[in-house]
C-alpha positions in Angstrom: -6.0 19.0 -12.3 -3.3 20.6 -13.1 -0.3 22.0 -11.0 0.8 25.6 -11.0 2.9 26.1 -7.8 5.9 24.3 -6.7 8.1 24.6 -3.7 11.5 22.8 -4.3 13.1 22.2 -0.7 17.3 21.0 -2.0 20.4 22.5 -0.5 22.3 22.4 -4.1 21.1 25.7 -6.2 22.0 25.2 -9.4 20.1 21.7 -9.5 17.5 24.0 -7.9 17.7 26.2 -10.9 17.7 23.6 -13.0 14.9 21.6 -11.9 13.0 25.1 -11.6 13.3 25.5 -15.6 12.5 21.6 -16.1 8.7 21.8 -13.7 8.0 25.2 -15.2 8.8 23.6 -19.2 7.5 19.7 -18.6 4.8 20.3 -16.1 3.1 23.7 -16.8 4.6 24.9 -13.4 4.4 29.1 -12.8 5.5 29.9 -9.5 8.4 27.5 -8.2 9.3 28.6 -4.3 12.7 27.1 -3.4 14.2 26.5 0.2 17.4 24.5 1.1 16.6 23.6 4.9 14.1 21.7 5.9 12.8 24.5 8.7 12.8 26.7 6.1 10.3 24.9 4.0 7.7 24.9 7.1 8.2 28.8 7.8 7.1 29.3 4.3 4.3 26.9 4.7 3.6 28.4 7.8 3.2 31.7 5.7 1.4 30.3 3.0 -0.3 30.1 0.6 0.3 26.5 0.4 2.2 25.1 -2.8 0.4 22.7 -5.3 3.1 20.4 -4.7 6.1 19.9 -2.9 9.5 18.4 -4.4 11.9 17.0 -2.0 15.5 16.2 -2.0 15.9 13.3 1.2 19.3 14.5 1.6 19.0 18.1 3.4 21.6 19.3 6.3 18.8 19.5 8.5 16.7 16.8 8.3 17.8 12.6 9.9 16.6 10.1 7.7 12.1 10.2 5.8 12.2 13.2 9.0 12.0 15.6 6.6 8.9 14.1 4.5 7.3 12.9 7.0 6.8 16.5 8.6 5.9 18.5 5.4 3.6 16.3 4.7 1.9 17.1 8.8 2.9 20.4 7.5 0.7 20.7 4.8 -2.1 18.1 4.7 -3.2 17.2 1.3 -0.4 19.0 -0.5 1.9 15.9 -2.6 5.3 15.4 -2.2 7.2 13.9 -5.1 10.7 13.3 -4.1 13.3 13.9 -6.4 16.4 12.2 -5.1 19.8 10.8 -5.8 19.6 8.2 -3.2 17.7 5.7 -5.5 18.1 2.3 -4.3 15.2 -0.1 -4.2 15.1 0.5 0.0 14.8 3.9 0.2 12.3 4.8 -2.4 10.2 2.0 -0.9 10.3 3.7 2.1 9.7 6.7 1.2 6.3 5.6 -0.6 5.9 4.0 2.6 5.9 7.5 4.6 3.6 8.7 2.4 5.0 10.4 -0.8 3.3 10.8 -4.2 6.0 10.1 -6.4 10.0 9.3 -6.1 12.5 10.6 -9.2 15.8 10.0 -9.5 17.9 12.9 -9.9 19.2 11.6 -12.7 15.8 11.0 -14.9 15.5 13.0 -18.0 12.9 15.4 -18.8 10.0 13.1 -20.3 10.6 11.6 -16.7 9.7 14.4 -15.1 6.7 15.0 -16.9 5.1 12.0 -16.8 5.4 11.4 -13.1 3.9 15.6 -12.1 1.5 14.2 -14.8 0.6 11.2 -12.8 0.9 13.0 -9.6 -1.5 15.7 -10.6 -4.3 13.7 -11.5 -4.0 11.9 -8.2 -1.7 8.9 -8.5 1.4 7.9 -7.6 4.7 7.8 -9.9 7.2 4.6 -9.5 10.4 4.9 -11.1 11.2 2.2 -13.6 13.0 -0.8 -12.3 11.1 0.0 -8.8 10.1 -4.0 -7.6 7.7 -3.2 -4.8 8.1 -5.5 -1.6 5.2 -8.5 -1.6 2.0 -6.8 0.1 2.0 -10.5 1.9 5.2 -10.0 3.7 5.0 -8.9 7.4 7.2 -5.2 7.9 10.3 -5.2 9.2 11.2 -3.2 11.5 12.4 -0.2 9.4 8.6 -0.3 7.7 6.9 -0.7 10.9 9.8 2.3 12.6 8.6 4.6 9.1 4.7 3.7 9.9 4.7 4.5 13.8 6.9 7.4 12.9 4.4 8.8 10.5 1.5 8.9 13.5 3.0 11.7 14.9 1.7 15.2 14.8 4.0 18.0 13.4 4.9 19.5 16.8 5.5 15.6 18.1 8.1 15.3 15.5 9.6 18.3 16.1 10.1 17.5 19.5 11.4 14.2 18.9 14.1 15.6 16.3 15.2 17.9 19.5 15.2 14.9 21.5 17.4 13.0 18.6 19.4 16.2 19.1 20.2 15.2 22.7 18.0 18.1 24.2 16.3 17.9 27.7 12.5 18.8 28.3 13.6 22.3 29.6 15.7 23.1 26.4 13.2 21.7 24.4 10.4 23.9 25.9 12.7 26.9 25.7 13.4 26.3 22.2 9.7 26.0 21.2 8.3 28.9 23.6 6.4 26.6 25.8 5.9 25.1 29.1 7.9 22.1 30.3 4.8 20.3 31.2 3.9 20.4 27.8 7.2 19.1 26.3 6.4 16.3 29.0 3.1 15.8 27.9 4.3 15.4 24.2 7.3 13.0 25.2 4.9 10.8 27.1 2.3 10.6 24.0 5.2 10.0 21.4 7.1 7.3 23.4 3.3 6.1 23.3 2.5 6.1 19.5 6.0 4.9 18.8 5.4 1.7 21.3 8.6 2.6 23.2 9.5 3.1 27.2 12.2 5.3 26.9 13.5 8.6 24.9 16.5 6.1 24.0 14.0 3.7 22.6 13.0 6.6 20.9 16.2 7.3 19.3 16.6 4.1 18.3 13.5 4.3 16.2 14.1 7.0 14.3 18.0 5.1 13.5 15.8 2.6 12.3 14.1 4.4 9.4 16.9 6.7 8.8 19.2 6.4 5.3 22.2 4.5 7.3 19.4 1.1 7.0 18.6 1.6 4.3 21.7 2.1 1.8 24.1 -0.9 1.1 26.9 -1.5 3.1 30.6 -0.2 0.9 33.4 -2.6 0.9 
């Protein structure tokens, strides 16, 4: 198998541009879609056709913490996401294999990089970056694993609601920003809080702190 249609969701265009050339050279890619917001990504999914693959920069303006991965890949089911990020430290590509992508490069990685992880990718398996030390499959999670594994249950409108409720929204704001009833923003709340284990939308909140980037990245002098 072989990969022919990309969508590239980064905010920064001329690495855009740049990776564009790189997939389209390395990886036999024809078609490269691009989007710098992570809502716009899921409109044009929600357009389709859907991509071959998707490549993900973590760090969008509109997206808190693996948020963003985690809903383009309820989003489009079956479609790879190989994130291509400069936030490489040992933490956050582990979790972000954790919530389910096919592949993490650095931003930094040359070309041949590039090609051998769409390579691997496209015939079904997963790309680590070198000097990658995966966590001992013995070890319990912690709570940022377990936070990134209940996190991932969610459906694609559960998570949407839950970023709203991250955003400080109330049901009624919710259900007006999503064109539907209140009872079913309440219906959603009460089957998240479920599937996330929690009692409370501040509980909630706290969850999704948990797997964000802020617990993951090394604290600076």
């Amino acid at each position: 198998m072989s990969f022919r249609y990309a969508l590239i969701v980064d905010d920064h265009p001329l690495f855009c541009d740049a990776l564009s050339m790189t997939l389209k050279s390395v990886a036999g890619i024809v078609v490269v879609d691009t989007a710098d917001r992570l809502e716009q990504a899921l409109a044009r999914l929600d357009r389709g056709p859907l991509p071959d693959v998707v490549v993900l920069d973590l760090n969008l303006p509109d997206v808190t913490g693996l948020d963003g991965l985690i809903r383009l890949r309820l989003a489009a089911p079956g479609v790879p996401v190989v994130v291509v990020s400069s936030l490489a430290d040992n933490r956050v590509i582990g979790a972000a294999l954790l919530a389910g992508a096919a592949g993490f490069v650095p931003k930094h990685a040359p070309r041949e990089v590039f090609r051998l992880a769409f390579e691997a990718v496209a015939a079904g398996g997963r790309y680590l970056p070198d000097g990658y030390v995966p966590p001992a499959e013995a070890l319990p999670a912690n709570p940022r694993e377990a936070a990134i594994a209940r996190l991932a249950l969610l459906t694609r409108q559960q998570a949407r609601i839950l970023q709203l409720i991250c955003e400080g929204k109330l049901n009624k704001q919710i259900a007006y920003d999503l064109s539907i009833a209140e009872t079913t923003v309440k219906a959603h709340v009460t089957a998240i809080m479920r599937k996330l284990g929690v009692l409370s939308r501040t509980q909630a909140v706290l969850m999704v702190g948990e797997a964000s980037f802020a617990s993951l990245m090394p604290e600076h002098g």
